[in-house]
N, C-alpha and C positions, 0 to 999 in steps of 0.2 A: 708863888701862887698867892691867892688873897688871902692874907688872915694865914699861912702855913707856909709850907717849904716856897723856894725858890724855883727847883728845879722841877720843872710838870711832870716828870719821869717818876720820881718820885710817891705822888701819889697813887700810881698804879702798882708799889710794891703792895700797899697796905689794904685796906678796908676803907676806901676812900670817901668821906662822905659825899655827896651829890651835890653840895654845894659847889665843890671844885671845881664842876664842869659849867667855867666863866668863859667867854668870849677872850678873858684876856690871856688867861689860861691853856686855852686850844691854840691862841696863838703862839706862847711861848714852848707850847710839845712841839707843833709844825714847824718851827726855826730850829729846837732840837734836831727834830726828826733831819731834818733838809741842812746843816748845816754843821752840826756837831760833829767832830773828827773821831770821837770815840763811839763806838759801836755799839758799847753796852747801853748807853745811853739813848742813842739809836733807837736797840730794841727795848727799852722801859718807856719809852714816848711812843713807839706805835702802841705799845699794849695798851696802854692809858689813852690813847688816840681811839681805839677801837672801840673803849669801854664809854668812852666819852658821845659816840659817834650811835648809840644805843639806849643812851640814858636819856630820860624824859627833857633834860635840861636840852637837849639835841637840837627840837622845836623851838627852841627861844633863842639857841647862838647861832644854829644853821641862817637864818638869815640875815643875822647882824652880819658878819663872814661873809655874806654878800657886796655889801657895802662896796660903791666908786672907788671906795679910796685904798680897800683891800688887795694885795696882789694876786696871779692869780692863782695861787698854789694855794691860798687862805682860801680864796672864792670858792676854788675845785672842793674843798674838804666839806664846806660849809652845802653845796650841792648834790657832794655825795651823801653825805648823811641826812639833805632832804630824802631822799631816794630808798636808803635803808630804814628810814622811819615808814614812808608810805607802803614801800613794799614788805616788809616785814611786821609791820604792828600796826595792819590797816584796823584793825580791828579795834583798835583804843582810842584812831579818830571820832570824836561824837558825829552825828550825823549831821548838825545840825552846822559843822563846820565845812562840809566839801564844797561849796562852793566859794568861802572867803577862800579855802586852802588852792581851789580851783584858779582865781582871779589872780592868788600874789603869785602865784609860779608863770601866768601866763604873760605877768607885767614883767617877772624877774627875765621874761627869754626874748622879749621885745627888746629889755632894756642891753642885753649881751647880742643880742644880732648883730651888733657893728661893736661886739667888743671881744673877750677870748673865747674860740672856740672850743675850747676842752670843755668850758665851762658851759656854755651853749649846750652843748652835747649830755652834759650831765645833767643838768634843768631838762632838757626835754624828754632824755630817760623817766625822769622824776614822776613828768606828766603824762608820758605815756601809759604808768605804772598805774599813778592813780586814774588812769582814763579805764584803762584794763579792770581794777578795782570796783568801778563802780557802774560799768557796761553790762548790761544793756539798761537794767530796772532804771537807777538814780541818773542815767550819762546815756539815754537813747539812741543820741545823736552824736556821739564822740566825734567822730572824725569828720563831720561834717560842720559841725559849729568851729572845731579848730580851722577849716579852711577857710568860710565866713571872717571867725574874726581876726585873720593873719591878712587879709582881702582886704579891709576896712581903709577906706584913703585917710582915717582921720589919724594916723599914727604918727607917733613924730619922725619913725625910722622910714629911711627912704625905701624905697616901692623892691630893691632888688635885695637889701637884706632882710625886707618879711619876706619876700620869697625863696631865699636860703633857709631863712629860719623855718619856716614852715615846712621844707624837702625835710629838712631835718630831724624836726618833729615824726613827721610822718613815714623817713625812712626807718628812725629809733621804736617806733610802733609795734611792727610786724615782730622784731628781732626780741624784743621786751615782751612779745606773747611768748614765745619761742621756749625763753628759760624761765618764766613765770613762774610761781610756785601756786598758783588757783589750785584747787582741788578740782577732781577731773571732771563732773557734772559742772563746774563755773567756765572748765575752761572751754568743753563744749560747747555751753550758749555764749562764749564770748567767740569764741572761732566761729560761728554763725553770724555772729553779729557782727563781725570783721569783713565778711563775706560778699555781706549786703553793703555795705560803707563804702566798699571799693568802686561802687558807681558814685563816687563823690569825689574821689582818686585821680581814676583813670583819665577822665576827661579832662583833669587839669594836667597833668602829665604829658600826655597828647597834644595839648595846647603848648605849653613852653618846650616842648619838645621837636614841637612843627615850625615855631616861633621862628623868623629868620633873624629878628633882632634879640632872641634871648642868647647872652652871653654865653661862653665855653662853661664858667665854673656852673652856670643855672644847669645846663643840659649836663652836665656829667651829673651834677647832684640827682637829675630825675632820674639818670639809668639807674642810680644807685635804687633810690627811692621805689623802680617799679622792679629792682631784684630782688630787695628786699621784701614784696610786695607777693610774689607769686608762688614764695615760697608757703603761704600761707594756702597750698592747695586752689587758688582761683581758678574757675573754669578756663581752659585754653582759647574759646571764640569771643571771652570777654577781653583776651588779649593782645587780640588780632593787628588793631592797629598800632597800638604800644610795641610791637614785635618790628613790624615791617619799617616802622619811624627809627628801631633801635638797628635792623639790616642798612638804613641811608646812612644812619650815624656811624658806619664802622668804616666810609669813606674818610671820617676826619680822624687824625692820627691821636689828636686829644682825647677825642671821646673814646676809641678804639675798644683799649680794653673794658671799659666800663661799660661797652655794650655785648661787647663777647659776655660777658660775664651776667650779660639782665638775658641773653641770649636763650644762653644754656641751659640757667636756671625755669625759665620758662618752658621750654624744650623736654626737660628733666623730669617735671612733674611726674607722679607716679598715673596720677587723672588722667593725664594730656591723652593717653593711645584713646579715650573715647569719643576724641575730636577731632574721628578722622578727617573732615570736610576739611578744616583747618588746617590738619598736617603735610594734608595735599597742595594747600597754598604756600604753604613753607617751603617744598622742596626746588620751585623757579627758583627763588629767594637765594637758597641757598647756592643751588647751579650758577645763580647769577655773580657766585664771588671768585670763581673762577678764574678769571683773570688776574685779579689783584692777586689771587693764591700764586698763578704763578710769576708774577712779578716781584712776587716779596722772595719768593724760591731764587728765582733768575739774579737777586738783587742783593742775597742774604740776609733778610731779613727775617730773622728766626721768628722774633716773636709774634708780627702780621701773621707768618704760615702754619705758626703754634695754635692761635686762636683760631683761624679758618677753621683748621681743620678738628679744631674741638667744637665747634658750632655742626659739622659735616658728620662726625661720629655723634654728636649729642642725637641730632636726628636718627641715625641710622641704628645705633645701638639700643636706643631704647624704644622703638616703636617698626622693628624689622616686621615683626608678627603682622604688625598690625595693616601696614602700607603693602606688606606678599599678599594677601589676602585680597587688597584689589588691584583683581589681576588685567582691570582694561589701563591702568596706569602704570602698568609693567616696566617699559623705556623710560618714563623718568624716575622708577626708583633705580634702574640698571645704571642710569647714569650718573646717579647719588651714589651706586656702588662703584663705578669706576672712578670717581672722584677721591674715592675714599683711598684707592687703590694706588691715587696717585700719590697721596698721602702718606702712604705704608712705604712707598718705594723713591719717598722724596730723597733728590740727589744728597751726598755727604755720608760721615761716616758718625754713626751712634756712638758717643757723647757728643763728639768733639765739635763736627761742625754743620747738626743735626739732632735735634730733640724731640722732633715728632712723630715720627713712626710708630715710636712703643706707642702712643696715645690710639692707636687701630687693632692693634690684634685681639683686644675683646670680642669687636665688631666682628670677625671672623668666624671666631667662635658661635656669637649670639646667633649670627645671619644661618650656619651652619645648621645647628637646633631648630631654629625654626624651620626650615627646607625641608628637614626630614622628618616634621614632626606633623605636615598634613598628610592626609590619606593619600594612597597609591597613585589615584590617578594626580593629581594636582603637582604632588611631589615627583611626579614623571617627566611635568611641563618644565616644573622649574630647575632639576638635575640638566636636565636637557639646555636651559639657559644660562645656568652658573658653574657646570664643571668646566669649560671653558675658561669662566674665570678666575675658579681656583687652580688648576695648572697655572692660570699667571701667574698667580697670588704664589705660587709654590716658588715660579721663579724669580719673583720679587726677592720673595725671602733670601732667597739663597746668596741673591746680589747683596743684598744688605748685610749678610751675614758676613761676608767676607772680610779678610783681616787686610789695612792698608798696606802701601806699602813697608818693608823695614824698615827702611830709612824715618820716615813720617810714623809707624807705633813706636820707634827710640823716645821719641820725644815726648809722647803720651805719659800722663801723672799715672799713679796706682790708682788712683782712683780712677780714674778712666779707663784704665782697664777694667778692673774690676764691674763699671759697670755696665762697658761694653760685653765682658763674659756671661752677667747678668741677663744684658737683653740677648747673645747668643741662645741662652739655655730659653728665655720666653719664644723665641721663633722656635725650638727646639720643638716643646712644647705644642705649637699650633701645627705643624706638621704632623705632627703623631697624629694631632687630632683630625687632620685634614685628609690620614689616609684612612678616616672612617668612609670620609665622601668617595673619594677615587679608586683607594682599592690599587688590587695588583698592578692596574695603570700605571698608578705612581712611580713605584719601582722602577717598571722597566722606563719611563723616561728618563729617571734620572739615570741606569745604567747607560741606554742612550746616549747619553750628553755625556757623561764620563768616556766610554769609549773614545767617539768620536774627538774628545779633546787628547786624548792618552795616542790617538792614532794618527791625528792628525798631521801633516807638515805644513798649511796653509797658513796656522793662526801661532804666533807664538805662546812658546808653553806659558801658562799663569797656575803657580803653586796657589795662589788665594782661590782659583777657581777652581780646581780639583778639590783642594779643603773644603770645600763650601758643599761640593756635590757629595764628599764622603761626608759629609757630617751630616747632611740632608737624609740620608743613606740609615746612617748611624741610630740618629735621631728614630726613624720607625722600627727597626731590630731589636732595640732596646727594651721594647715592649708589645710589639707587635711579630705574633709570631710567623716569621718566612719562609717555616722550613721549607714549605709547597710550594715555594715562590723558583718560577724558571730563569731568573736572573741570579741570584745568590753565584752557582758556579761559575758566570764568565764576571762578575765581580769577584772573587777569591782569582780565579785567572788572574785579571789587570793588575793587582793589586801590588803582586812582587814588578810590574813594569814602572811602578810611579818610580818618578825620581824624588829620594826624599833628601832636600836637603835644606829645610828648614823646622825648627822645632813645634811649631803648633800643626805642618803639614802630619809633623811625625806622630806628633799626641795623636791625632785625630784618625789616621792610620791604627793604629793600635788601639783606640777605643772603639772600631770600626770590628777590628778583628775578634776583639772582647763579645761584642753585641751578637757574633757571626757563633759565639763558641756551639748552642746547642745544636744549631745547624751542620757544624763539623763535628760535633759526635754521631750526625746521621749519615756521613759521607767523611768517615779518616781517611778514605784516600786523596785528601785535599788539605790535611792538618801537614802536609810536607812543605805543601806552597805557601806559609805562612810562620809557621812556628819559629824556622831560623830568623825572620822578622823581628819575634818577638823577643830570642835570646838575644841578638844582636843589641836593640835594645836597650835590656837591662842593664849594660853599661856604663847607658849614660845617664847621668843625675839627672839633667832637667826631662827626661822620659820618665821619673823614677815614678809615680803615681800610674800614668796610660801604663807602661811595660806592666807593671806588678801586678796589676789588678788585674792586666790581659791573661799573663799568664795565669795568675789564681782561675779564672774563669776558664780556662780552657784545660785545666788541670782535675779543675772538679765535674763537669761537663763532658770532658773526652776519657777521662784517665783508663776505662778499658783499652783504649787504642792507642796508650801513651808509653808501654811500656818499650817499644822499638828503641824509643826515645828517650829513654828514661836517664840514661846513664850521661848523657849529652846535657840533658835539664840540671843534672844534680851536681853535675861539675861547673857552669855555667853562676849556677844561683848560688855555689859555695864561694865560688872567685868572686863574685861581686857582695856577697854575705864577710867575707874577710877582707877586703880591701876597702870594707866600709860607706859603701859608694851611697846608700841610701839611708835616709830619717828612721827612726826607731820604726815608726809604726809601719813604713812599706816591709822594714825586716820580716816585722809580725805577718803582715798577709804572705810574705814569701815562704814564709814556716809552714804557712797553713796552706799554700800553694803544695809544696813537696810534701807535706801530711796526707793531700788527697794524690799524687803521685805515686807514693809511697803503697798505699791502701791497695793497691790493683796488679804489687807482685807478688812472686812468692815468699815465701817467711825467710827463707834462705838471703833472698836480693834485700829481703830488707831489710833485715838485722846486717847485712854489707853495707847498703848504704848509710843506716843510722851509725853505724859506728862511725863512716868516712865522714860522718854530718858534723855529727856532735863532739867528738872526742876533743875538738883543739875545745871547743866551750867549755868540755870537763875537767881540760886539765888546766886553763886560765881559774874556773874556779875553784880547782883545788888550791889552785896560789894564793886566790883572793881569801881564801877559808881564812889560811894564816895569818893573815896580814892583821893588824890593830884596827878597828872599826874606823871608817871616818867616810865623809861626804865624797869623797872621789868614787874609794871603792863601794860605797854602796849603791850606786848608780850603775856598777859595770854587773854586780850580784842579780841585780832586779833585771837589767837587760836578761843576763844569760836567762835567768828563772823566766823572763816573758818569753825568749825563742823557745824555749823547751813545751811551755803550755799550749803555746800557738801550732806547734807541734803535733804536739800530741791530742790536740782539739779534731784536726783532721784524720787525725792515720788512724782508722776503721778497717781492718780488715776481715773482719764477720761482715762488714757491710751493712751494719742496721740503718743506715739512711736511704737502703737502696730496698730495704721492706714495703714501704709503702707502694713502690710502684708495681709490685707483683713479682712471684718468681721468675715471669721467663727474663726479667733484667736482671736478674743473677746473672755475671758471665763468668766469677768463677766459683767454685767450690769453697768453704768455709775452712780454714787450714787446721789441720790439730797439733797438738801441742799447747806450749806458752804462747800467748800474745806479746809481740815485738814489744809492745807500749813497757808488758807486764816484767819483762825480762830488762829492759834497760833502765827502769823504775828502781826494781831491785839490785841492779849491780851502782848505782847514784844514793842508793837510800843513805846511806851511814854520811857521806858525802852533806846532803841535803840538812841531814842531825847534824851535823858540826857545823853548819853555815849558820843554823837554826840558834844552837846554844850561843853564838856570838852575837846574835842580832836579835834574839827574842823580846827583847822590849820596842824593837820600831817596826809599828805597826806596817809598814809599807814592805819590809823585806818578808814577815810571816803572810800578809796578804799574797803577794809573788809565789810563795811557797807553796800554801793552799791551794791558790791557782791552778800549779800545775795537775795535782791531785784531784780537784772539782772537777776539771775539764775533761780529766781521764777518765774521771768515771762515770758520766756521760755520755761518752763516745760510747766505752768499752760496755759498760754495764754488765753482765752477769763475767767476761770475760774479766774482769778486776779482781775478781773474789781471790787470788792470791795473795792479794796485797792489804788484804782486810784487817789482820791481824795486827801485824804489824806497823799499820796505820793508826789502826784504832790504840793502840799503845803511845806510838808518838803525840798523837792529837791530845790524850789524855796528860800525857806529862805538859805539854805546852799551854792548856787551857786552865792547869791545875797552878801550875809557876806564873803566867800574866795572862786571864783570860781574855781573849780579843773577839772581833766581828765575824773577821772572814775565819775562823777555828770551826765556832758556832755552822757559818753555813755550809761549811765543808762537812760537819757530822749531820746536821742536816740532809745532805744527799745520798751518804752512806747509811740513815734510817731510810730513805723512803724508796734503799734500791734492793737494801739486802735483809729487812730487819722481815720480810717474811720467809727468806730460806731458816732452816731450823740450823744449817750448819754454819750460819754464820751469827747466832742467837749467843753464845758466850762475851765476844769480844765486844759486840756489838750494843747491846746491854749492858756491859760494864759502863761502855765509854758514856752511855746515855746517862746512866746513875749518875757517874762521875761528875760531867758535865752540870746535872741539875742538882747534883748538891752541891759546888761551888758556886753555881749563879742563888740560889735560895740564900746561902751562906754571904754571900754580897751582901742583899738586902736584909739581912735579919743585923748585918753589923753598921747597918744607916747608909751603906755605899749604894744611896738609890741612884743616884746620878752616873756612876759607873755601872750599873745593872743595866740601867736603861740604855746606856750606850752600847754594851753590850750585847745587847736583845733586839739593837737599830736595824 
């Protein structure tokens, strides 16, 4: 540097005086910066770049850094920090300078018209800023003097780069209001002032737009220029013809996108629905692209059929309200919807060889709401004209949902699947919501179509088309309640007829029977034709999610009417619980499956069944107790501790989950004696204490512990009180030797269930005391950090 160090990195360690920020200086950080193989150096030349870029000296090097001769990474830097000067520290320009500062930026963007465009682009930012700056009071006429003087024949730059230059300009405009930092009374009357300037715009737009002799790059620059343009809220009838010039331009493939895109934007406006007159001339327009839609379709051309049909939803989805409403132009907004329709149900399979269909099912949705959202009589005319075409729309979906063949998803990435099961669960979705509109209809046509394929001998079988109709099925059960519904029984009929012999048929099968379970706890003489389904099943690994979850739900849902079954279930979930066949966490719900099994017999059946459950668990960890601490067996400890919690989360047999719904859902008597939970708690305790003493420093095997204990008392609540004492003893030794989190919330629950009986006020109060004088005792000896984790 001049007069100091060499390296320009350098002076941004220190307090660097302002002298440093030299023209020759900013050039040797940007050779740093862009060249230097070391990093660190790297980052000491941007910092000093930044600082540079800020400093008053900014205004004297930024436009040397201009300079012919400069390349154009110099020029770039040298333009951006015109930019960050104007825009940020407009206020230190004297007044008396905006228009010298005015003239050299406008020479500096003549003079780059026919030179780098990064740089072009950063200059016009510049001037855009300061135009924004000084709009409306000092700059009346901004964007009307820049088209004037970009017009001027007397320029040395030939006629078609002032006219890039100037799109340029005035694309960089709108975009530079956009993230402006004005204060919001400036940016007001500058967005007014924008408003009005666009009759200075448009017309020239419109011009080289219409132009048969303006070049490919001039008309793609305009689309950009009138996208950028409309986002500034322009009324929609001022953009009437700019629209219909940008619909001709989507014939040429060059221009394509970059009219889709002034298209939509335009379309989008939040303003536009108040131009209905307008909207109405759109919609020919758009009808009229019809053809091309299907020839790009016919032709595979994704991304012609991509953009149609975002121009076609752009209309539809954001001005449904507005175009229902007039209802003597009814046929051509139906035909905007069947268009759309074709769109949703364009041939191919979603990812692979098809990406636009997800781009409609908003549309569905929107159109949906507003149908039902005018008055009775209106919303009668229009039910009457579109549930027709939502039953299409039903059967669209359903086609699209389907899985290809096997052969052809082998082939398929993860990620395409995935994001094919992604857009499965979005059609999911619009069905649910579709059977707001149709109603019990629904159902029975998809039962319908399932029969008739299931009975058929004309058509051969298609497993993707039965999946598609069960999932359809599926999809409304899930949340939609059917118990009323007069199809459900000859659906659980068909269901043991499908042939299943392929894995997503079968998933779908069993999340179908899942969705079915509260309907089978109002008809168990029906839980026969299905259940041997679901053990069958549990088998197999890649069912292990659909099976588990099925049965959980039809466990917890039926379980008065499970006990016939019960002994069948438990044998079943034990063989595939030992044999491993499932991830940890199906294990977990299949606990909590036979917890609610368990819950609905006699105390007798279930202390039989708990012991046939648990016992191999008990006595693996009695082995494990023994053993030397180490990462294998602590993994097999925290299992067994999770199946027992998950356990005992469900097996309620007072039934206090079944309180809320009134007594006559009691179905049976509240049993006396010990509670099963309370009696195999106790005969495990001492068991529990020697896992404890070997593991009590890692946090994750005393969390497991607690668990099982929190969950119990929970479930059980006053039914626990056996185990009070004894707990509260354990808990207090363990919190007193390494105080932990999950200690803490487990005596937490034990105060807020028992601490108002009087008979359990001795143990109970102890362990409180306890408790908070080792945590007080934490922090009085500086261990605030451990107190606090403690207290997390």
């Amino acid at each position: 540097m001049e007069r100091r160090e060499e390296q320009p990195g350098a002076a941004g360690a220190g307090a660097a005086p302002a002298l440093d920020f030299t023209v020759e200086n900013v050039e040797k950080a940007l050779h740093q910066l862009y060249y230097d193989p070391n990093i660190e150096n790297k980052n000491l030349a941007q910092k000093w770049l930044m600082q540079a870029q800020v400093s008053p000296q900014a205004w004297h090097f930024s436009w040397q850094l201009l300079q012919p001769d400069k390349v154009p990474e110099i020029q770039y830097f040298g333009a951006s920090a015109l930019h960050i000067k104007i825009s940020r520290y407009w206020s230190d320009i004297p007044t008396d300078q905006y228009e010298s500062l005015k003239a050299q930026l406008f020479t500096q963007i003549t003079r780059f018209a026919s030179g780098s465009k990064i740089v072009l682009t950063r200059l016009c930012v510049a001037l855009a800023s300061l135009a924004l700056s000084m709009m409306p009071d000092a700059w009346p006429c901004a964007v009307a003097d820049m088209v004037r003087l970009f017009q001027a024949e007397d320029s040395p730059v030939d006629s078609q780069g002032r006219c890039l230059a100037l799109l340029e300009l005035l694309t960089v405009l709108p975009e530079e209001f956009q993230t402006s930092r004005l204060p919001q009374y400036r940016k007001s009357l500058v967005r007014t002032s924008l408003a009005v300037e666009c009759g200075a715009v448009f017309p020239l737009l419109e011009q080289l737009l219409q132009q048969p002799s303006s070049p490919s790059c001039v008309r793609q620059k305009v689309l950009k220029c009138f996208s950028s343009w409309v986002q500034l809220e322009v009324p929609l009838q001022d953009c009437e013809a700019l629209i219909q010039a940008a619909f001709a331009a989507l014939q040429d493939s060059e221009l394509f996108d970059s009219s889709v895109e002034a298209i939509v934007n335009a379309i989008s406006q939040p303003d536009a629905q108040r131009y209905v007159n307008t909207l109405l001339k759109l919609i020919p327009l758009v009808l009229g692209l019809q053809d091309q839609l299907r020839q790009a379709v016919q032709n595979g051309d994704m991304e012609t059929s991509h953009g149609i049909c975002r121009i076609a939803v752009a209309l539809g989805e954001n001005h449904s309200r507005a175009l229902l409403d007039q209802v003597e132009h009814w046929q051509s907004f139906l035909a905007l919807v069947n268009m759309i329709m074709f769109c949703t149900g364009i041939p191919g399979h979603f990812p692979v060889n098809e990406t636009t269909s997800s781009l409609t099912l908003t549309f569905w949705y929107t159109l949906q709401d507003d149908i039902l959202s005018f008055e009775a009589e209106k919303q009668a005319v229009y039910q009457q004209v579109y549930r027709p075409v939502y039953f299409q729309l039903v059967d669209v979906l359903l086609h699209k949902a389907q899985f290809p063949s096997d052969e052809e998803y082998g082939f398929w990435s993860s990620d395409e699947k995935e994001q094919f099961r992604i857009y499965r669960v979005d059609i999911s979705d619009t069905l649910m919501y579709v059977y707001e509109m149709l109603g019990a209809e629904l159902l029975s046509n998809l039962y319908d179509k399932l029969g008739r394929l299931l009975t058929s001998s004309e058509e051969p079988y298609s497993w993707q088309h039965t999946e598609a109709l069960l999932y359809g099925f599926q999809s409304i059960a899930e949340t939609i309640d059917v118990n009323y519904s007069d199809v459900v029984p000859g659906l659980i009929g068909l269901i043991p007829r499908i042939s299943i012999s392929n894995v997503q048929l079968a998933d779908t099968v069993m999340f179908t029977i899942g969705a079915l379970s509260e309907w089978l706890a109002d008809h168990p003489v029906m839980i026969n034709s299905v259940l041997p389904l679901v053990l069958h099943a549990l088998g197999n690994p890649e069912l292990s999610i659909s099976s588990v979850s099925t049965l959980k739900k039809i466990c917890r849902e039926c379980k008065y009417d499970l006990p016939p079954y019960a002994a069948n279930i438990v044998a079943v979930s034990q063989d595939v619980l030992m044999k491993q066949i499932h991830k940890t966490s199906q294990c977990m719900w299949l606990m909590q499956a036979l917890g609610f099994l368990l819950s609905a017999l006699q105390v007798e059946e279930i202390l039989k069944n708990l012991h046939s459950l648990i016992s191999p668990y008990i006595q693996q960890l009695e082995k494990l107790a023994e053993e030397i601490p180490n990462p294998s067996n602590k993994l097999a400890i925290v299992h067994i501790l999770g199946l027992l919690s998950n356990l005992f989360t469900t097996l309620d047999v007072s039934h206090h989950e079944d309180d809320h719904e009134g007594p006559e859902l009691r179905k049976l008597p509240v049993p006396q004696g010990p509670n099963p939970v309370v009696v195999v708690l106790q005969q495990v305790f001492q068991l529990i204490q020697k896992v404890l003493s070997k593991w009590l420093n890692d946090a994750q095997v005393v969390e497991a512990v607690c668990a099982i204990f929190e969950k119990s008392v929970k479930t059980l609540l006053d039914d626990f009180a056996p185990m009070v004492p004894q707990l509260c003893e354990m808990l207090g030794r363990m919190y007193s030797t390494i105080p932990q989190a999950s200690a803490l919330d487990l005596t937490r629950q034990l105060v807020h269930i028992f601490a108002h009986e009087p008979a359990h006020f001795p143990p109970i109060e102890a362990l409180f005391l306890l408790v908070t004088s080792v945590t007080l005792t934490l922090f009085q000896q500086g261990s605030e950090a451990e107190a606090r984790f403690v207290l997390m």
